[in-house]
N, C-alpha and C positions, 0 to 999 in steps of 0.2 A: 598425759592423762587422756583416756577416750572415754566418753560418754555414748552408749548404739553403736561404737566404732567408728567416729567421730571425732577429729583432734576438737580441740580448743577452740582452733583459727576458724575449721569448717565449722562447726558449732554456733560460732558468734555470727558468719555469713549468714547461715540460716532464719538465725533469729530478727537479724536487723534486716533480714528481706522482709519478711515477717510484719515487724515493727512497720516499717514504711509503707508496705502495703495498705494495711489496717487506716492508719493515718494518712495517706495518699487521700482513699479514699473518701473518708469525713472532714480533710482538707476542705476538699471542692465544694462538700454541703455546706460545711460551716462559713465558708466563702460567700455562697450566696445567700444562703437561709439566715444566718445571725449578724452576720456584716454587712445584707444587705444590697452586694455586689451582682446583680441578677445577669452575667455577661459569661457564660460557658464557653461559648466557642472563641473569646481573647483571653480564657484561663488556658485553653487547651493550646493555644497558638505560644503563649510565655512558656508553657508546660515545655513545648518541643523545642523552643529554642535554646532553652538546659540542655534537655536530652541531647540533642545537635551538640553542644558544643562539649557536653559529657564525654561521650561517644567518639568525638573527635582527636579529644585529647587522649582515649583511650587507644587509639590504634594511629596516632601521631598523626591524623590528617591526611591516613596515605591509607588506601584500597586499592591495591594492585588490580584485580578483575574489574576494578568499572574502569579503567583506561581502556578495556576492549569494548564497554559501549559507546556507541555513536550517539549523537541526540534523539533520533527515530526508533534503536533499541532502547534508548530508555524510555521512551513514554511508550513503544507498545509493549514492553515486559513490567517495568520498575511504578511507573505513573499508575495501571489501575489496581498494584497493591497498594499503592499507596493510597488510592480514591478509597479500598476498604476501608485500610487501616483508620484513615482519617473520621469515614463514618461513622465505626465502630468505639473510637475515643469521644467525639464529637456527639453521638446517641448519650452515653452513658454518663457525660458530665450533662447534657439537656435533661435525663432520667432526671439526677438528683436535684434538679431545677423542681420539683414537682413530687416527687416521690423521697421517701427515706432511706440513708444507707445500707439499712438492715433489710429492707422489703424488695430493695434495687440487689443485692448480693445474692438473695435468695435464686431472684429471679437469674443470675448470672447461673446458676448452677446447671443450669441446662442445656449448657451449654454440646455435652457431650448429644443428645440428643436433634443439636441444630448443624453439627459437625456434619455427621448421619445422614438428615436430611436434604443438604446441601451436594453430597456426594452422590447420593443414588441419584437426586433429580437433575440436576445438574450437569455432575461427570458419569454418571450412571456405572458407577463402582457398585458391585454387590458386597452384602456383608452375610455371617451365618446367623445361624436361629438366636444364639445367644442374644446380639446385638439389636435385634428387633424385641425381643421381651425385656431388656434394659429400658428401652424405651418408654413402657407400661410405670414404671415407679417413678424415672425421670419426669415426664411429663404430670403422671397424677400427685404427686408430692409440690410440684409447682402449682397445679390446680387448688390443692390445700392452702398452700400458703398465701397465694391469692387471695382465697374465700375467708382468711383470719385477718386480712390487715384489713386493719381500724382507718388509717390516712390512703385509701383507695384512690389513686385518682387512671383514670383512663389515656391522658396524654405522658402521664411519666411511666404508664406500663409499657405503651406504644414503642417510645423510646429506649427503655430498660433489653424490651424483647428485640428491635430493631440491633442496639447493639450486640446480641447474641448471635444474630444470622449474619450478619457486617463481619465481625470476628471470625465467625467458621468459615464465609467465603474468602477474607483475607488471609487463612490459617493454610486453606487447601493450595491458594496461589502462591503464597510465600515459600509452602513447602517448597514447590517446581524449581523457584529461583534459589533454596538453598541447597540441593543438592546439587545446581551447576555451576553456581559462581561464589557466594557471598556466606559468609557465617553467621551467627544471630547478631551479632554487637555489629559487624560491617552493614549487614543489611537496615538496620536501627538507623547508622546513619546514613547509610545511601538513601534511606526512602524519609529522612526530618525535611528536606527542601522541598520537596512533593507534599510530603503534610503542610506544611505550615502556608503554602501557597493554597490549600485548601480550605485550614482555617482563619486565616487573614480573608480570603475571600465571603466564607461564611459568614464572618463577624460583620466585615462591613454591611452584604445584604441585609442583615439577619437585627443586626443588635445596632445599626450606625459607624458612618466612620468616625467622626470624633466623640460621640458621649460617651463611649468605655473608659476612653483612654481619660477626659478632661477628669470623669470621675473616678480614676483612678487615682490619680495625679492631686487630686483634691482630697483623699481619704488615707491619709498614710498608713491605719491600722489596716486598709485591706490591701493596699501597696507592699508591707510587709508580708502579711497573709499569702497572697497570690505568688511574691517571691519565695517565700517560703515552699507551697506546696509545689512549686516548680523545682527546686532544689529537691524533694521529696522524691517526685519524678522523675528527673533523673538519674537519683542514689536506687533508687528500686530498678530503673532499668539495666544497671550496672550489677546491683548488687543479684537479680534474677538472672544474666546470662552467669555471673559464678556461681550459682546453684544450683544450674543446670550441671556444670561443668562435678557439682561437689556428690548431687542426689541421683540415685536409680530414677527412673520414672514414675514408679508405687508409689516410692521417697516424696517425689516432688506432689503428687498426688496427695498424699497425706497432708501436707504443709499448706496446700490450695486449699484444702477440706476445713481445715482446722482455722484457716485465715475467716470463715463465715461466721461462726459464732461468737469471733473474737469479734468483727465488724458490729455483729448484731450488738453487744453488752456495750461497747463504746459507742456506734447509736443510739442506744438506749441513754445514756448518761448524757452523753450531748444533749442531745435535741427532747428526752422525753417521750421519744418515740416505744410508746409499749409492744412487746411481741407475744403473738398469743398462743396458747399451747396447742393450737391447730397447726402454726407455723414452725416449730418444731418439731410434732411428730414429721411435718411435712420436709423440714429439712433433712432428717435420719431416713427418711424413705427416698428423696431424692438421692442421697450420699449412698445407701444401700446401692441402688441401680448404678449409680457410676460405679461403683468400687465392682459390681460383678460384667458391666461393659467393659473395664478397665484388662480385669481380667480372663474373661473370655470369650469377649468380641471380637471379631478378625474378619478383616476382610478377603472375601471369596474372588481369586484369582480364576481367567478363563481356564486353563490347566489344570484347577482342582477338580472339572466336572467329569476328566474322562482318566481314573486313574486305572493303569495298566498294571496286573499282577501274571506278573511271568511264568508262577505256578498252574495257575487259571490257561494255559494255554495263548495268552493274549489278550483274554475276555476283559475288555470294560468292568471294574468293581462297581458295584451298586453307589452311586455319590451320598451320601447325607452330610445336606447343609449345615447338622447341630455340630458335625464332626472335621468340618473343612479347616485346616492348616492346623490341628492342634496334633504336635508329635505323638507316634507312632508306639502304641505300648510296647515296652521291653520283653523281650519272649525269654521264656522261663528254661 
């Protein structure tokens, strides 16, 4: 039986990426927000040690390519993905310290936009015309949603937005290291020892060495809680490299899109956090602009500026940026 052409098996993948997503993330609120648990960065440290030993079990504890690291290749390649990664996990459970799932999710969607940014300034990669007028609805659709939530606060925006540029610089460096050594599930666990030596660190400065843990230890309902949403975390990071492995990338796109309003209704139900119809139209205009970034954004290669047409005698073609990398119309 196919459902989109779709078995069964890929079917159920999707959905329970899905599911755990959705719940990953109202995990961590209801963790601290209704349990009372106010310690992010020892939820995100239990988080990774699932993930680690998920991950481990999935590829049997063996990584052929990091036997060819030395200790010095890995902390100058492996160690500041890791410092990303770490940030960008470690922002976004501090966001939901202060902020709501549905108005922290929103703000995630911008992501396509900090990607972008991070590239031209950065690694100074050009993109074509498309790719800068996505920008315009990304950005002003966040702007919207912004100006509709009711529970505003300035330090969980900080953080919400922090984790969006933490992720795209982690995103860009990770790429580098998967196309030379390591595959998404290998590199998950190559880089959990480099995180959790991050948020172990952070917790202690941040949150105390002993009062997490005593009150954790002392509260069994959040004991349960925190193990649980670590289990969550793990089954999502498993269950998103098979998803990758099952969706297109439109596919997978889709599924990212749709995982936001499902966020918002289940924050809404949780917490009573209300959403307002400024936030809405705001997220259908942020989702526009990704879906036309998605597909006709491309980055401008130095080659594309000087293209040679053998007809023209050898003459340089005129470049336009709206038109760079996109195939060649079929001549009639």
């Amino acid at each position: 039986m196919n459902v989109l052409g779709y078995g069964i098996g890929e079917i159920a993948i999707i959905v329970a990426n899905f599911t755990c997503n959705v719940a990953l993330v109202n995990s961590v609120k209801y963790i601290q927000y209704t349990l009372h648990y106010p310690y992010p960065l020892l939820i995100s440290a239990v988080h990774m040690v699932f993930s680690w030993l998920a991950c481990g079990v999935y590829v049997k504890f063996n990584v052929p390519a990091l036997r060819e690291y030395t200790l010095k290749r890995y902390m100058v390649e492996v160690f500041p993905v890791a410092a990303m990664a770490s940030a960008s996990i470690g922002c976004g459970n501090m966001a939901l310290k202060y902020i709501f799932p549905s108005f922290h999710e929103l703000l995630q969607q911008t992501s396509p936009a900090a990607q972008v940014l991070v590239c031209v300034l950065i690694y100074h990669q050009r993109y074509n015309l498309p790719t800068y007028l996505s920008m315009i609805p990304i950005c002003g659709g966040a702007i919207m949603c912004s100006g509709g939530e009711v529970n505003f606060n300035v330090i969980g925006v900080t953080f919400s937005i922090g984790a969006v540029l933490t992720r795209a610089l982690k995103n860009t460096m990770q790429s580098r290291l998967m196309t030379t050594s390591f595959t998404n599930i290998e590199l998950l666990y190559v880089l959990a020892p480099a995180n959790l030596f991050f948020f172990l660190s952070g917790s202690f400065l941040f949150e105390g060495v002993l009062a997490p843990t005593r009150e954790l230890i002392s509260m069994p309902t959040a004991l349960f809680a925190v193990v649980f949403s670590a289990l969550l975390a793990c089954t999502y990071n498993l269950l998103a490299f098979k998803m990758l492995q099952v969706l297109s990338p439109v596919g997978a796109m889709v599924v990212h899109t749709l995982k936001t309003p499902a966020t918002l209704m289940v924050s809404t139900v949780l917490f009573g956090n209300k959403v307002g119809i400024s936030q809405i139209i705001g997220f259908v205009i942020i989702t526009a602009g990704v879906y036309y970034y998605k597909n006709y954004g491309k980055e401008v290669k130095p080659e594309d500026y000087q293209k040679i047409d053998p007809k023209n005698g050898g003459d340089p073609e005129e470049f336009d940026l709206e038109l760079a990398d996109r195939p060649a119309s079929p001549r009639l």
